[in-house]
N, C-alpha and C positions, 0 to 999 in steps of 0.2 A: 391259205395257199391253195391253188389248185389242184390238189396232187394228180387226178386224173390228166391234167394237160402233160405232167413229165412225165407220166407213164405211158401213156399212148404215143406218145415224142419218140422216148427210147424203143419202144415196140418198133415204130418203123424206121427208126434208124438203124435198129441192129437187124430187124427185114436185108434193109439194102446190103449192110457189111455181111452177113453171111452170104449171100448169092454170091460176091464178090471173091471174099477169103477163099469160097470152096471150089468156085473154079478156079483161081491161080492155086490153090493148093492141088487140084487134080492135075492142074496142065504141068505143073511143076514140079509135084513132089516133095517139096517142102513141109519139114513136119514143122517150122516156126509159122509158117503159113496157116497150115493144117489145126497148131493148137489156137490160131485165131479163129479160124473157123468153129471150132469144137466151143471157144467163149461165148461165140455171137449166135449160136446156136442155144445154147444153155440159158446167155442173157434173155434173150428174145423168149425161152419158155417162163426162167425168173419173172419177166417183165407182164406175163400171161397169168400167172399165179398172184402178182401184186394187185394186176387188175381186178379180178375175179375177186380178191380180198375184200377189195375196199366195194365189191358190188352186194356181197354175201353179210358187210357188215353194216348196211346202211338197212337191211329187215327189220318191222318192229319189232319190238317187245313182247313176248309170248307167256304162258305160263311153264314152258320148258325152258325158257331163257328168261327170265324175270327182268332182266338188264339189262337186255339187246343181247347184240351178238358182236357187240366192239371187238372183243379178243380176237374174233376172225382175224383182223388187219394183222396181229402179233405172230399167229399158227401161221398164215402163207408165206409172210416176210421170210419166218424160218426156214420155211419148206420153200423159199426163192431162193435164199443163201445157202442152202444145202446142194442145190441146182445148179445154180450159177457160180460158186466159188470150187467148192470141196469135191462135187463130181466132173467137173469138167478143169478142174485142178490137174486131178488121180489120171484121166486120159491122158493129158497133156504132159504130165510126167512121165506116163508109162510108154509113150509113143516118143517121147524126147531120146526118154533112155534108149530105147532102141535102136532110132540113130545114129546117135552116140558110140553104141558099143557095134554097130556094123551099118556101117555107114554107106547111103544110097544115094546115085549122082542125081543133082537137082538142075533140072533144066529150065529156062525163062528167068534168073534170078531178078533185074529189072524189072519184071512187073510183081513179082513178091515184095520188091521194095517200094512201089506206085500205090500197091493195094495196102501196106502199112501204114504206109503215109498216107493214105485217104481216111485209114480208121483212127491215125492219129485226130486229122480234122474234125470227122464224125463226133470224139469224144471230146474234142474240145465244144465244138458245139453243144453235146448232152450238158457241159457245164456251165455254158452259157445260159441255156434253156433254165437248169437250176437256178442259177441266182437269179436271174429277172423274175424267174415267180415268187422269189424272195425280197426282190425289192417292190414289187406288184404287193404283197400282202406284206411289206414294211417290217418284215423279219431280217436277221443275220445270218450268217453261217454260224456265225457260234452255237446261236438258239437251235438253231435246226441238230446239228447235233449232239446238242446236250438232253433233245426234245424224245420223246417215245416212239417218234415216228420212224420205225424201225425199215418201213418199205420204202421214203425217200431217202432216209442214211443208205440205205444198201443201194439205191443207182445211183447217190452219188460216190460211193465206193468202187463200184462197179466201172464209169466213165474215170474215177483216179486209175485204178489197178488198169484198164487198158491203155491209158495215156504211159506210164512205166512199159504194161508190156511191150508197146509197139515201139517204144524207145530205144529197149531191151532186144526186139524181133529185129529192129532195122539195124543195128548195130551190130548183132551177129550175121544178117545176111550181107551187111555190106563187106564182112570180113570173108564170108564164102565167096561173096562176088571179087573180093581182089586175090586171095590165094587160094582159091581151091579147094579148100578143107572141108569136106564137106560133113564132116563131123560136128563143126561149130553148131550147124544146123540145128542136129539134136542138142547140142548143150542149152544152147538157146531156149528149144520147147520148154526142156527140163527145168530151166531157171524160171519161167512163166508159170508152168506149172505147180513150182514150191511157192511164189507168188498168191499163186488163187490159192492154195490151200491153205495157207498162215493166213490172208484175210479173213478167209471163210471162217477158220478156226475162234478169230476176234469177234465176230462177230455171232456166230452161234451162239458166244458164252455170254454176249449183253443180252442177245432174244430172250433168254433162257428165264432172266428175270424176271422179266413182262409177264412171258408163259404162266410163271409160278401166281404172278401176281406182285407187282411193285406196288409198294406206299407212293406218295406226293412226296416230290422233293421237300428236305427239310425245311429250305427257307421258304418253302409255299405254304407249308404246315404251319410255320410262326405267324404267316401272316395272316394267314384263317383265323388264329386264335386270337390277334388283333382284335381283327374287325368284330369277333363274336364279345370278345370283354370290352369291347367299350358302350356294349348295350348297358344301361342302365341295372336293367332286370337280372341280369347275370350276375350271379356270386360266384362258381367256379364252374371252369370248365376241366368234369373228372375223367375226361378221356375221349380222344380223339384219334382215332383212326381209319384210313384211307387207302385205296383199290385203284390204278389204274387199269381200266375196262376196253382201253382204247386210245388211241391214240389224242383223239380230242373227246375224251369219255371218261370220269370220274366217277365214285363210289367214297363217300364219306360219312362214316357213323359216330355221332356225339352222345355223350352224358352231360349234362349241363343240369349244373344245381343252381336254380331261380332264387331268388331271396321268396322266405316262409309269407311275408304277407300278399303275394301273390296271389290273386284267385282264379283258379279254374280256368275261363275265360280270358284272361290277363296273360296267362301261362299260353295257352292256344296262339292267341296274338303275338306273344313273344315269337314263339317258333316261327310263325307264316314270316314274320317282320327280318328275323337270322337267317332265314332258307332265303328272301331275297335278296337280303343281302350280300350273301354269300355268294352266291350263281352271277351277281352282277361283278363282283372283285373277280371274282374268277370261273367263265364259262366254261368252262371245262366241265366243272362239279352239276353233270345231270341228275343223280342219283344222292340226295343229301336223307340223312335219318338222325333223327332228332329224339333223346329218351331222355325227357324231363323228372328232374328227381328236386324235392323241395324239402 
C-alpha cells in the first residue's frame, strides 16, 4: 500500500480544513467551530509526525541499530495519537466547558454550519482515499486494521472520529441556530472533545504493544512452523520466537534440531534453503536467525 499517498492526502486536506475552521471560528465565536479547528490543527501536526516516521524508518541498518530503524513508524504513530487525539481532545473539552458554564453570543452560525459540512466532505474523502489504496494493493479493511500499521489505523481513525464530530458539531449548532441557546455550543465542543480523548486512550493502549515489542500473530507463527517441518532435514523445531520491528519488518529466531546424519554442509544448506523459504511465504520476515542443534 502506498502509505505516503494517505498521508500527504490528509496533510493537505486538514491544510485546507484548518484555515477554514479557524476563521469561521474567529469571525463567529464558536467553541464547536473552535474545537474543529483545535482537530485539524493537531491532525495536520499528527499527519507531519507519521510522515517524518515512515521517512526516519526507511535508514539503513547501522551497528547502533543492528535491524533498521522500523520501530520509528511505532514511536511517531504514538506520539501522532498523543497529538491528535488526547491533546487536542483536553482543549476541546476545556474550551467546551467554558462555554457551557458561561456562555458567549455566537455570531454567523450558518457558516459554522457550511464549514462543518465541508469538513464532513473533506473526511469522507480522507476515507475514500483509504480504501482505494486498499483496493490498489488488493487489501481489506479488515487486514489493515488487524495489521501493525499503527500510522494508517490512526488516520483512518482520525477521518471516522471527525465524520461523528461534525455530525455531532452540526447538530448542536443547528439547535443554537433555531433557539438561541448558546450554551448548546459548549456542550457540543465538550462532547467532541471526550470523543478525541476515549479514541486516543484506545489507541495508545494497542501502540504500546508494538513499542514493547509484539510477537507474529499466532496463526502466522503456525504457519512458519509448516513450512519449516515439511523440510525433510528437520526433526524438530525447539523454539520459535518472533519481534515485530515494523510495520512491514520482522525479527524471527529459530532452534531447529536437523536429523544426527546431517553433515556439516548438509546443515548450512538446510538453513540458506528454510531462510528462503520462509521470507518467500511471508515478506515480512527481513530479519530470520537460524541456531542449528543436531
Amino acid at each position: 500500500m502506498r502509505t505516503q499517498v494517505i498521508i500527504v492526502a490528509t496533510l493537505l486536506l486538514n491544510a485546507a480544513l484548518f484555515v477554514a475552521n479557524l476563521a469561521v471560528a474567529i469571525v463567529s465565536g464558536s467553541r464547536t467551530v473552535l474545537a474543529q479547528a483545535i482537530y485539524t490543527v493537531t491532525d495536520l501536526v499528527g499527519s507531519a509526525l507519521l510522515l517524518w516516521g515512515l521517512h526516519v524508518s526507511r535508514r539503513p541498518a547501522s551497528y547502533v541499530y543492528p535491524f533498521g530503524r522500523g520501530k520509528e513508524r511505532f514511536f511517531w504513530a504514538f506520539v501522532s495519537i498523543l497529538v491528535t487525539f488526547t491533546i487536542a481532545g483536553i482543549v476541546a473539552l476545556v474550551t467546551g466547558f467554558e462555554q457551557a458554564i458561561s456562555p458567549a453570543p455566537i455570531r454567523h452560525v450558518e457558516d459554522g454550519l457550511l464549514v462543518i459540512a465541508a469538513s464532513l466532505a473533506v473526511s469522507l474523502g480522507g476515507i475514500w482515499i483509504t480504501l482505494r489504496e486498499l483496493r490498489v494493493a488488493r487489501q481489506t479493511l479488515q487486514a489493515l486494521l488487524e495489521s501493525a500499521n499503527q500510522g494508517l489505523k490512526s488516520i483512518f481513525y482520525q477521518d471516522l472520529v471527525t465524520i461523528v464530530g461534525c455530525v455531532v458539531a452540526f447538530g448542536g449548532l443547528l439547535v443554537v441556530y433555531r433557539t438561541g441557546d448558546f450554551w448548546v455550543d459548549g456542550l457540543t465542543a465538550a462532547v467532541e472533545g471526550i470523543l478525541l480523548v476515549g479514541t486516543g486512550f484506545l489507541l495508545t493502549a494497542e501502540s504500546r504493544e508494538y513499542l514493547i515489542g509484539r510477537a507474529l500473530d499466532p496463526q502466522v507463527a503456525r504457519a512458519l512452523l509448516g513450512v519449516i517441518e515439511r523440510d525433510a532435514r528437520v526433526g524438530r523445531v525447539r523454539s520459535l520466537q518472533s519481534m515485530l520491528l515494523g510495520p512491514d519488518d520482522a525479527l524471527l529466531a529459530l532452534r531447529i534440531n536437523f536429523h544426527d546424519d546431517l553433515t556439516t554442509d548438509q546443515i548450512e544448506r538446510a538453513i540458506d534453503e528454510i531462510t528462503s523459504s520462509l521470507k518467500t511465504s511471508y515478506p515480512v520476515l527481513r530479519h530470520i536467525v537460524i541456531e542449528p542443534e543436531s
